[in-house]
NUBAKOL-67711 format. One line per 10 residues: number of its first residue (from 1); for each residue x, y, z of N, C-alpha, C. Coordinates in nm, 4 decimals. Layout:
N
NUM	X/Y/Z/X/Y/Z/X/Y/Z | ...
// end
This chain:
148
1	7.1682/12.6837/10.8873/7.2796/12.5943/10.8989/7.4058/12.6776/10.9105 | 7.4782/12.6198/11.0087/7.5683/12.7189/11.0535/7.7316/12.6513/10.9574 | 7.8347/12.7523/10.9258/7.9116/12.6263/10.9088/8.0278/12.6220/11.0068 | 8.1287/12.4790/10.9928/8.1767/12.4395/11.1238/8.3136/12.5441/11.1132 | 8.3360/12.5701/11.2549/8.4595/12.6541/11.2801/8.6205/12.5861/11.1912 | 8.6637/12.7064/11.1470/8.8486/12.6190/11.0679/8.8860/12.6206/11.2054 | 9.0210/12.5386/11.1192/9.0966/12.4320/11.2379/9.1979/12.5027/11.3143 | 9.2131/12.6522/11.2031/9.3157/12.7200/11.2764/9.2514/12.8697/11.3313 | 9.1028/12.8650/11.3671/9.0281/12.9558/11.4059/9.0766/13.0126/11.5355 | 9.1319/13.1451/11.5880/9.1925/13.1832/11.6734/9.3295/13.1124/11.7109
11	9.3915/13.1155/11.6235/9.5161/13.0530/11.6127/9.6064/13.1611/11.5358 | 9.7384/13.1712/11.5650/9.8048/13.2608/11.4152/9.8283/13.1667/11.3035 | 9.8218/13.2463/11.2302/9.8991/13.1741/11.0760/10.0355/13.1089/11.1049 | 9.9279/13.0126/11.0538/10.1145/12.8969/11.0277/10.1232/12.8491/11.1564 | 10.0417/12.8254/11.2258/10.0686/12.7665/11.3684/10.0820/12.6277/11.3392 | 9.9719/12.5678/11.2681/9.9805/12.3711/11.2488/10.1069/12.3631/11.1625 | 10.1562/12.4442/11.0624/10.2427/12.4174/10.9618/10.3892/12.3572/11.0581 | 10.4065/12.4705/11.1175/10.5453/12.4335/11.1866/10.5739/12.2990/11.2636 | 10.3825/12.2780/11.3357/10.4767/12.1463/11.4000/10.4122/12.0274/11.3170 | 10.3466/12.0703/11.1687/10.3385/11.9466/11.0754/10.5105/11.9515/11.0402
21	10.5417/12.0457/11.0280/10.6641/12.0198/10.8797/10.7993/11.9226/10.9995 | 10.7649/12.0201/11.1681/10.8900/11.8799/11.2598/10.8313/11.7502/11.2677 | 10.6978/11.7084/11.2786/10.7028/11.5880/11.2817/10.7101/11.5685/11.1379 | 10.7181/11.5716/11.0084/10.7692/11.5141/10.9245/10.9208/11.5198/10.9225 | 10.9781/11.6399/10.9522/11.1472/11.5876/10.9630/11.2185/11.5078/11.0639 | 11.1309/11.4382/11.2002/11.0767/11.4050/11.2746/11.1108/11.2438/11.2537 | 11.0486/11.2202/11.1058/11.0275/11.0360/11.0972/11.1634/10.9386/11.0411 | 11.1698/10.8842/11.1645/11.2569/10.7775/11.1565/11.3040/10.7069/11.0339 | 11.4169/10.6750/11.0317/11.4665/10.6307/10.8781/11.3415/10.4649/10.8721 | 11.3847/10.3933/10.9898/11.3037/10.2725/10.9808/11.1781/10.3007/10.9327
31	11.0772/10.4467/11.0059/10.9310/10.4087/10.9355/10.9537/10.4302/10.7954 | 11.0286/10.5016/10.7271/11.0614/10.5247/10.5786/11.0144/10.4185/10.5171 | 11.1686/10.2861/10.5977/11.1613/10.2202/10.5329/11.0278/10.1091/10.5060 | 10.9568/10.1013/10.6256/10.8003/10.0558/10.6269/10.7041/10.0966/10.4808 | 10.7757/10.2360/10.5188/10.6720/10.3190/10.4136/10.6736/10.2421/10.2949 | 10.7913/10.2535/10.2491/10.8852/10.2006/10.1174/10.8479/10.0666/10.0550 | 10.8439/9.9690/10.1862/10.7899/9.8713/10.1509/10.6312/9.8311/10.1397 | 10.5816/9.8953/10.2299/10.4308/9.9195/10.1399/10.4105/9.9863/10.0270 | 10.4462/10.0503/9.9843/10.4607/10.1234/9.8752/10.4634/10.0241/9.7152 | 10.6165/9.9420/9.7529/10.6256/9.9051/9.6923/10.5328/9.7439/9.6819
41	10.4558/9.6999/9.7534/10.4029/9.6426/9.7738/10.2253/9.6509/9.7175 | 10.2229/9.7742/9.7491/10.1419/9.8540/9.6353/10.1423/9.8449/9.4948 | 10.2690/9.9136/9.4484/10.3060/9.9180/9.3133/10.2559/9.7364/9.2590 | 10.3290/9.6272/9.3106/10.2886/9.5243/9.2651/10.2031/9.4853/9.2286 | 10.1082/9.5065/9.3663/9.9445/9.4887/9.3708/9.8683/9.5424/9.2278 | 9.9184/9.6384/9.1800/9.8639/9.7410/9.1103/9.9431/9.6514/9.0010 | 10.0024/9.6426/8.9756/10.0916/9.5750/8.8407/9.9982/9.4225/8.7879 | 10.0151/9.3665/8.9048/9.9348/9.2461/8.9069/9.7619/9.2774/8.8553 | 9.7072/9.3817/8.9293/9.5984/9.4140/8.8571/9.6000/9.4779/8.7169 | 9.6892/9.5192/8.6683/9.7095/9.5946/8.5181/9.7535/9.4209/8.4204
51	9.8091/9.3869/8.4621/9.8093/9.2460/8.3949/9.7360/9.1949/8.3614 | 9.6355/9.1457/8.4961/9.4628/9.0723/8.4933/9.3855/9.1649/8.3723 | 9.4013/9.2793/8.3945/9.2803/9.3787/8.2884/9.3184/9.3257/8.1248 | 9.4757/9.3452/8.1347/9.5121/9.3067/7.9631/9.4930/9.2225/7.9797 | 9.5017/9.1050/8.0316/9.4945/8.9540/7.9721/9.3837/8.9555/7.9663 | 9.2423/9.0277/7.9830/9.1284/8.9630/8.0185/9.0620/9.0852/7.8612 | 9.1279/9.1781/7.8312/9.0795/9.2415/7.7407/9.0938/9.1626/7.6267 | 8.9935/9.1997/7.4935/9.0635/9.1117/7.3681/9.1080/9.2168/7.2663 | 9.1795/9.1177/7.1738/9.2500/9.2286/7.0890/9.0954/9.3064/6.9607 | 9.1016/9.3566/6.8994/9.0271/9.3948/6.7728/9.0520/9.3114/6.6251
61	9.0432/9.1985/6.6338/9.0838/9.1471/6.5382/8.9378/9.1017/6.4328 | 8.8782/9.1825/6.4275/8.7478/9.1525/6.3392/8.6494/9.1497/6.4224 | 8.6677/9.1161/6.5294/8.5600/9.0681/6.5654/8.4748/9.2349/6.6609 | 8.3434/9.1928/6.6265/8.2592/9.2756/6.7255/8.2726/9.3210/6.8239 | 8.2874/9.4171/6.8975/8.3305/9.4216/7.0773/8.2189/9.5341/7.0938 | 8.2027/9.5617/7.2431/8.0773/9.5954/7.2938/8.2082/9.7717/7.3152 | 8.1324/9.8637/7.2844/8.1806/9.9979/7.2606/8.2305/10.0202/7.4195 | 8.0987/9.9840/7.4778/8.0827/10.0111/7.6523/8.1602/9.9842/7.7134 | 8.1719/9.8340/7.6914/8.2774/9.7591/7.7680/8.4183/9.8008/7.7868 | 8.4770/9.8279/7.6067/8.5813/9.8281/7.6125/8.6142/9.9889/7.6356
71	8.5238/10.0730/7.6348/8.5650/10.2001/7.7582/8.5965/10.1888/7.8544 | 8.4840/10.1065/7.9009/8.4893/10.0386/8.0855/8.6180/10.0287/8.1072 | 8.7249/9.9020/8.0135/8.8102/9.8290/8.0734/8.9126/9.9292/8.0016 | 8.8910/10.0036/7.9378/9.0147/10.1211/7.8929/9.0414/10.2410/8.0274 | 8.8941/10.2204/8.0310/8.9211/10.3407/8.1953/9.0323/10.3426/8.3200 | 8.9807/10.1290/8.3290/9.0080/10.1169/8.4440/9.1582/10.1038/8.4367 | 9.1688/10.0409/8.2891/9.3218/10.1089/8.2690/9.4248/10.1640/8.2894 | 9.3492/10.2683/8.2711/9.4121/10.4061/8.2822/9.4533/10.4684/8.4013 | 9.3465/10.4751/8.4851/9.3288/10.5121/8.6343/9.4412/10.3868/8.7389 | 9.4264/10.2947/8.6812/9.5424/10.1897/8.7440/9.6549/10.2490/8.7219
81	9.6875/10.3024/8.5671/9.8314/10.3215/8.5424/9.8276/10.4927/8.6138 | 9.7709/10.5669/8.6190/9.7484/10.6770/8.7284/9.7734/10.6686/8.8640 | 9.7258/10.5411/8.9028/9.8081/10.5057/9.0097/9.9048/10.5019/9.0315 | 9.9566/10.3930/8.9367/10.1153/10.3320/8.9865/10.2190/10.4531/8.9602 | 10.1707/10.5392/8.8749/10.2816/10.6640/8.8637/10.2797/10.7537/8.9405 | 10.1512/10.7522/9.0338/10.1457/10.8286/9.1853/10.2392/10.7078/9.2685 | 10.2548/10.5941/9.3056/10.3173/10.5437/9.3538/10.4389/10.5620/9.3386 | 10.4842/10.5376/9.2225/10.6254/10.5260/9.1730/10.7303/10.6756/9.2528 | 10.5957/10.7833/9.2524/10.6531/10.9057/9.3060/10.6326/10.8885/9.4110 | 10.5848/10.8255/9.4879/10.6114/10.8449/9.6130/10.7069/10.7784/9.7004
91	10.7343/10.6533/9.6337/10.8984/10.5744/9.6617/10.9510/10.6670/9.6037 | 10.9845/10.7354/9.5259/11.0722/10.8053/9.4746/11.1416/10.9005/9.5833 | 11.0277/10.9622/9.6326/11.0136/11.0443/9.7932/11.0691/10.9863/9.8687 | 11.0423/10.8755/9.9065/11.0924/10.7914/10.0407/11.2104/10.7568/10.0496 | 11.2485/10.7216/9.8991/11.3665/10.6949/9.8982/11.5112/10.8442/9.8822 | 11.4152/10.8970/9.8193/11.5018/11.0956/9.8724/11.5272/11.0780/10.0061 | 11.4440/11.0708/10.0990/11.4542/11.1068/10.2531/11.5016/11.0111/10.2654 | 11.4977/10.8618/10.2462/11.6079/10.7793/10.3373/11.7576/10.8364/10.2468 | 11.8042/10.8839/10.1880/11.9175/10.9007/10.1822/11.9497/11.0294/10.2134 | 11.8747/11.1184/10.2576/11.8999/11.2112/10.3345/11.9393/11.2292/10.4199
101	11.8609/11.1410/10.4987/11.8355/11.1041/10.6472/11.9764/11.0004/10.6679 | 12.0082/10.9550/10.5550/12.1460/10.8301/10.5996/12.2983/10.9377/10.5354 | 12.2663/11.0250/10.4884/12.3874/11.1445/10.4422/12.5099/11.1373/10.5063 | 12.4891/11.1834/10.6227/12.5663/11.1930/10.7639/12.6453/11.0819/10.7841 | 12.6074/10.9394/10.7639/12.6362/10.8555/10.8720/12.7742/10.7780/10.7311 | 12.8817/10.7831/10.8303/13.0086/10.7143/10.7696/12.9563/10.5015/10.7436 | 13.0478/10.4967/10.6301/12.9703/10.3782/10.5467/13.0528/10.2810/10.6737 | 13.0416/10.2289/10.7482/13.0971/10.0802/10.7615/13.1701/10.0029/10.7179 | 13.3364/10.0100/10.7121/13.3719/9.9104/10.6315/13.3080/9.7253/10.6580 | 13.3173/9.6718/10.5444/13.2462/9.5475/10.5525/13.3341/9.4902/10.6269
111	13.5016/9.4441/10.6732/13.5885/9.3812/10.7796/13.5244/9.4289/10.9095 | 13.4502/9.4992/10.9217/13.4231/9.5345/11.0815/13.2806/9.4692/11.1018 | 13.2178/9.4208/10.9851/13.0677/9.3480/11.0497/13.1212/9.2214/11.0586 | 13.2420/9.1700/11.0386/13.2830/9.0292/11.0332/13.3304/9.0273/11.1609 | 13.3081/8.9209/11.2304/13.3516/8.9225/11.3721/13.5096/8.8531/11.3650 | 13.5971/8.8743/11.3951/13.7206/8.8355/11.4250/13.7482/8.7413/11.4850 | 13.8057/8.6496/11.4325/13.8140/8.5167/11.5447/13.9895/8.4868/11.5567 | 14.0526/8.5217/11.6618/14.1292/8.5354/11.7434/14.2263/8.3851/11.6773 | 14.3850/8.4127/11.7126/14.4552/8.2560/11.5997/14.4590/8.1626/11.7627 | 14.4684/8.2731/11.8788/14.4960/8.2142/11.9800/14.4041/8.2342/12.0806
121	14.3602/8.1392/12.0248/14.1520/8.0638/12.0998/14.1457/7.9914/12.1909 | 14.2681/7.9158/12.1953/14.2603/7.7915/12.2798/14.2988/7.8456/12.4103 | 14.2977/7.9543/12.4639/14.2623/8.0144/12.6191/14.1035/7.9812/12.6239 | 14.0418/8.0397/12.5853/13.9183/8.1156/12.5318/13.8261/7.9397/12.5257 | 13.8897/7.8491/12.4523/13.8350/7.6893/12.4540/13.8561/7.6231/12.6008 | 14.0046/7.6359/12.6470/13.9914/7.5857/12.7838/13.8841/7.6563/12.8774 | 13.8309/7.7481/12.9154/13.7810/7.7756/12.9568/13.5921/7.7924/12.9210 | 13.5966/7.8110/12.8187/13.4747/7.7136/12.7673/13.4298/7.5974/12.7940 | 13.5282/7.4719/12.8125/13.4822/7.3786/12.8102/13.5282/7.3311/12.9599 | 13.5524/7.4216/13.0317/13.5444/7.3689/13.1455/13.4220/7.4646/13.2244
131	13.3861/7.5336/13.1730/13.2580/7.5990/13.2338/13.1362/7.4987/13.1465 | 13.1339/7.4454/13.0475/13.0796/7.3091/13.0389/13.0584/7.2329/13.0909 | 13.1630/7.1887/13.1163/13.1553/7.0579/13.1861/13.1053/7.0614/13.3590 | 13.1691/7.2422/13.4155/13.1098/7.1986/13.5594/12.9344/7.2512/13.5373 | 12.8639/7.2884/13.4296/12.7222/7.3215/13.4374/12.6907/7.2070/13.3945 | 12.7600/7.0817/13.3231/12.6832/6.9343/13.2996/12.7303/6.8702/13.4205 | 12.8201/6.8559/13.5037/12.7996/6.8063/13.5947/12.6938/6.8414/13.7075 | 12.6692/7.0104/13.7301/12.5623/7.0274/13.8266/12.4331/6.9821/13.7658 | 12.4300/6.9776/13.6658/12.3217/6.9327/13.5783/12.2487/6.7902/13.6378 | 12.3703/6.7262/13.6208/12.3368/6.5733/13.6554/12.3002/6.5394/13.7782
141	12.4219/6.5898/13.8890/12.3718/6.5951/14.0126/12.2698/6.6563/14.0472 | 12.1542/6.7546/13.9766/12.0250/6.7785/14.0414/11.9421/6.6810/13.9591 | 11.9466/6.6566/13.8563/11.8408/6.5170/13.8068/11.8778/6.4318/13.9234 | 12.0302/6.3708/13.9619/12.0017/6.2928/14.0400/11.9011/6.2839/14.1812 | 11.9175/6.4023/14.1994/11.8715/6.4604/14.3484/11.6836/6.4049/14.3498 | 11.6488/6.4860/14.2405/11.5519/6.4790/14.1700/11.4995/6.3596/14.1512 | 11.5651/6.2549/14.1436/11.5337/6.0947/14.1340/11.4822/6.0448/14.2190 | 11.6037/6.0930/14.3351/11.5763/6.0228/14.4440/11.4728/6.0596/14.5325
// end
């Protein structure tokens, strides 16, 4: 049995590294934010399952419990909450790079996403409503046409 050739076999060192590390500096703030929200979408998932486990565990209050079991459901526990703190770091990440990635860019004052509406409109209305009125009149005259 032979074994299979590496990936960087007749290659120099560090050849995949360089164009792994540009396409990671590479990714768009938007997929971030994709990321981010699966992520956190994750985390929930995972929360919601750490909930189900406690509510479904019982407390020790005298009573008998099966040794097995409550390893079982201590495990799965555990490994859930192992999760979510691998998660938690990895929004943590995402959210590093989206503000990295947004560093640069000057904030927007909020008066400039508001669109401006002019005191002297009523140019702007006459002519509105007379480009109205002649597309409802051609309007009519082709239904009529159309009738007949």
């Amino acid at each position: 049995m032979s074994t299979p050739p590496l990936a960087g076999a007749g290659m120099p060192p560090g050849a995949f590294s360089g164009t792994q590390s540009q396409a990671a500096r590479e990714v768009n703030t938007a997929s971030l934010c994709r990321i981010g929200q699966e992520t956190v979408q994750d985390i929930v998932f995972r929360t919601m399952e750490i909930f189900q486990l406690l509510r479904n565990m019982q407390l020790p209050n005298g009573v008998t419990y099966h040794t097995a079991t409550y390893q079982d459901r201590l495990g799965k526990l555990q490994e859930h909450l192992r999760q979510l703190s691998i998660l938690f770091r990895k929004l943590r990440l995402v959210y590093d790079k989206c503000n990295e990635n947004c560093a640069g860019l000057d904030p927007v004052p909020i008066e400039q996403l508001i669109p401006y509406v002019e005191e002297d409109g009523s140019k702007h209305d006459d002519r509105g409503a007379a480009s109205q009125l002649r597309f409802a009149s051609e309007e009519r005259r082709e239904i009529m046409e159309v009738n007949k």
